[in-house]
C-alpha positions in Angstrom: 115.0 98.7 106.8 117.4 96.8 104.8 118.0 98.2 101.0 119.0 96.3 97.8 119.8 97.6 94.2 117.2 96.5 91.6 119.9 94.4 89.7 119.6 91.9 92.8 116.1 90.4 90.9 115.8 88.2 88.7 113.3 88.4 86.1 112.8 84.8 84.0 110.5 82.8 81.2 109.3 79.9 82.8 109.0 77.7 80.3 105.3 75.9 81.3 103.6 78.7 82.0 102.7 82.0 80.4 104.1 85.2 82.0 107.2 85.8 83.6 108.7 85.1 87.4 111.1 86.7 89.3 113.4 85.4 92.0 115.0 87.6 94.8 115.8 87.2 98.4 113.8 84.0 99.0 110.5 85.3 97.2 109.0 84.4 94.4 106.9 86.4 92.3 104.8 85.8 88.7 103.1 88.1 86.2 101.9 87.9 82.7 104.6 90.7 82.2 108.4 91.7 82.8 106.2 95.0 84.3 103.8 93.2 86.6 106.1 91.1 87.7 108.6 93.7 88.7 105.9 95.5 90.8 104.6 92.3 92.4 108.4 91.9 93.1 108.8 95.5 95.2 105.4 94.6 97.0 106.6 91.2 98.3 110.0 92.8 99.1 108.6 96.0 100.9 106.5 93.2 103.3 109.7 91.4 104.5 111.2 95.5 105.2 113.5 95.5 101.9 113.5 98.1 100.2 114.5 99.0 96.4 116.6 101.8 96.1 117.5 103.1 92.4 115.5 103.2 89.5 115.9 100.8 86.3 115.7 102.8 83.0 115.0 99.6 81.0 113.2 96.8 82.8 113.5 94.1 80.1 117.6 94.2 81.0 116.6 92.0 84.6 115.0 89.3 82.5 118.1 86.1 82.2 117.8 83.2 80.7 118.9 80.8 83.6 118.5 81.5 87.5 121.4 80.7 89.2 
C-alpha cells in the first residue's frame, strides 16, 4: 500500500457551487465543508490502496486558492 503525507491534497472553493473540493492523486472529492471533504478525500484514497499517513493539526491550512 502506497502512502502519501496529507499536505499532497488540495482543498479549494469552487466558485459555482457551495462547499468545498479537493484534488489529489487523480480523485476528486466535494463537501459542504473543509471537514467532509477531507474525510470523503481519505475514503476515495484508501479505495485506490493510498494511504494517509500523519495527522493535520489544522485542516483549514490544505484549503489554496488556485489548483495547480
Amino acid at each position: 500500500m502506497n502512502t502519501i503525507s496529507p499536505r499532497k491534497i488540495k482543498i479549494f472553493k469552487m466558485k459555482n457551487r457551495k462547499g468545498y473540493a479537493a484534488l489529489c492523486k487523480n480523485c476528486l472529492t466535494e463537501g459542504r465543508t473543509v471537514y467532509q471533504t477531507y474525510d470523503r478525500m481519505v475514503k476515495a484514497l484508501k479505495r485506490n490502496r493510498i494511504e494517509v499517513k500523519g495527522k493535520v493539526s489544522n485542516i483549514k491550512r490544505l484549503v489554496v486558492s488556485k489548483v495547480a
